[in-house]
N, C-alpha and C positions, 0 to 999 in steps of 0.2 A: 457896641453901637449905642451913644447915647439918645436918651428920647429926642431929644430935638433934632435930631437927625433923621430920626426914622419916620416914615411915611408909606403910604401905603405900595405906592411904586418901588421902593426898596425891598419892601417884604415880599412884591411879585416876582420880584431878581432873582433875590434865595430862593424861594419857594420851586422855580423854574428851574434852577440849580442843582437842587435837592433832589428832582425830581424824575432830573436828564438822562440819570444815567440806566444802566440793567436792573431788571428786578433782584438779581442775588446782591446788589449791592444797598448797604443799609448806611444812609447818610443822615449827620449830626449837625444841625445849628445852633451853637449858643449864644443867646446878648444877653448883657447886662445891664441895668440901670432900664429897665422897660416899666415904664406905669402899668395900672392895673387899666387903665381906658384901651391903651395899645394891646392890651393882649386880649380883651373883650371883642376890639375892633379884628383882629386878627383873626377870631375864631368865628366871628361873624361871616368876613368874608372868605374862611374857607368853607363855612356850613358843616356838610355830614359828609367831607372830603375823605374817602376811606386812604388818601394818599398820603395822609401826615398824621402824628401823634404831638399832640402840645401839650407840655409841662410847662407849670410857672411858679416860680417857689419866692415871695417877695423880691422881686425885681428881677430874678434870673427869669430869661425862658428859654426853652429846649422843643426845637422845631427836628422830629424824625419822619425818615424817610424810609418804613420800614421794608426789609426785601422778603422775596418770595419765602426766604427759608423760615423766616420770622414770620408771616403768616402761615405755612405749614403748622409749625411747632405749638404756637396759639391754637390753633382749629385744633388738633389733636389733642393740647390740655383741655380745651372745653367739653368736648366730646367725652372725655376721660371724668369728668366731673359731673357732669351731664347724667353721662350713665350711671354712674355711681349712686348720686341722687335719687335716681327714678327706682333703680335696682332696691334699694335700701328702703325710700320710702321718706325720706328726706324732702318736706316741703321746701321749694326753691327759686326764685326770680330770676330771670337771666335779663341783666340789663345791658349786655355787649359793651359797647364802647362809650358808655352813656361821660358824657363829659362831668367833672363831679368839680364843683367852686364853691370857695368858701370865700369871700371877700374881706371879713374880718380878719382872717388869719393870712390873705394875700397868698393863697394857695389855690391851685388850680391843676387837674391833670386828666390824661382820658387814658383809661387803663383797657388793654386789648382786649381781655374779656372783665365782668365782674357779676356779682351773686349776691343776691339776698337770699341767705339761709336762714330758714324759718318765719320772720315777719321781716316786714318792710321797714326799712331804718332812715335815719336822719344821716348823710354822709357830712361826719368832722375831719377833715384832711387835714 
């Protein structure tokens, strides 16, 4: 889908799409050729949408629809690192699904869980 095609009603289509079916099922969107404004605007109007994961890797983006199994598996890694951490002794941030953008590098991704181990860091993607 190139930029000048895409609009916000487009990406409500997919989105809708994505979004239709059973929770066991895990659905993929990819375009290419997307500016960095369109994926900004995208993330915008989904907010803190626990229903999609967006990647953007210079001009790719990657719209998921992740299913039940896939948050299982997540929750149970966390938990698993989690305890580990606390167990040990391991100072740690739990920043969930904190969206992490680098605009220099035109990179962009929201990873299901993630950790600051030890101090608090500069994320370079």
């Amino acid at each position: 889908m190139a930029v000048s095609s895409v609009n916000t009603q487009s990406f409500v289509k997919l989105l809708q799409y994505l979004n239709c079916d059973s929770l066991d099922s895990e659905k993929l969107l990819i375009s290419t050729d997307i500016s960095w404004n369109i994926y900004e605007k995208l993330l915008n109007y989904l907010g803190d949408s626990p229903d999609f994961k967006v990647i953007y890797h210079q001009g790719t983006l990657q719209v998921m629809s992740p299913s039940s199994r896939h948050e299982i598996d997540k929750k149970m890694f966390g938990m698993l690192i989690e305890n580990y951490c606390l167990k040990t002794g391991i100072h740690f941030d739990p920043l969930g699904s904190t969206t992490l953008k680098y605009q220099e590098k035109s990179k962009g991704i929201e990873p299901d869980q993630c950790y600051c181990i030890g101090s608090k860091k500069r994320f370079l993607i």
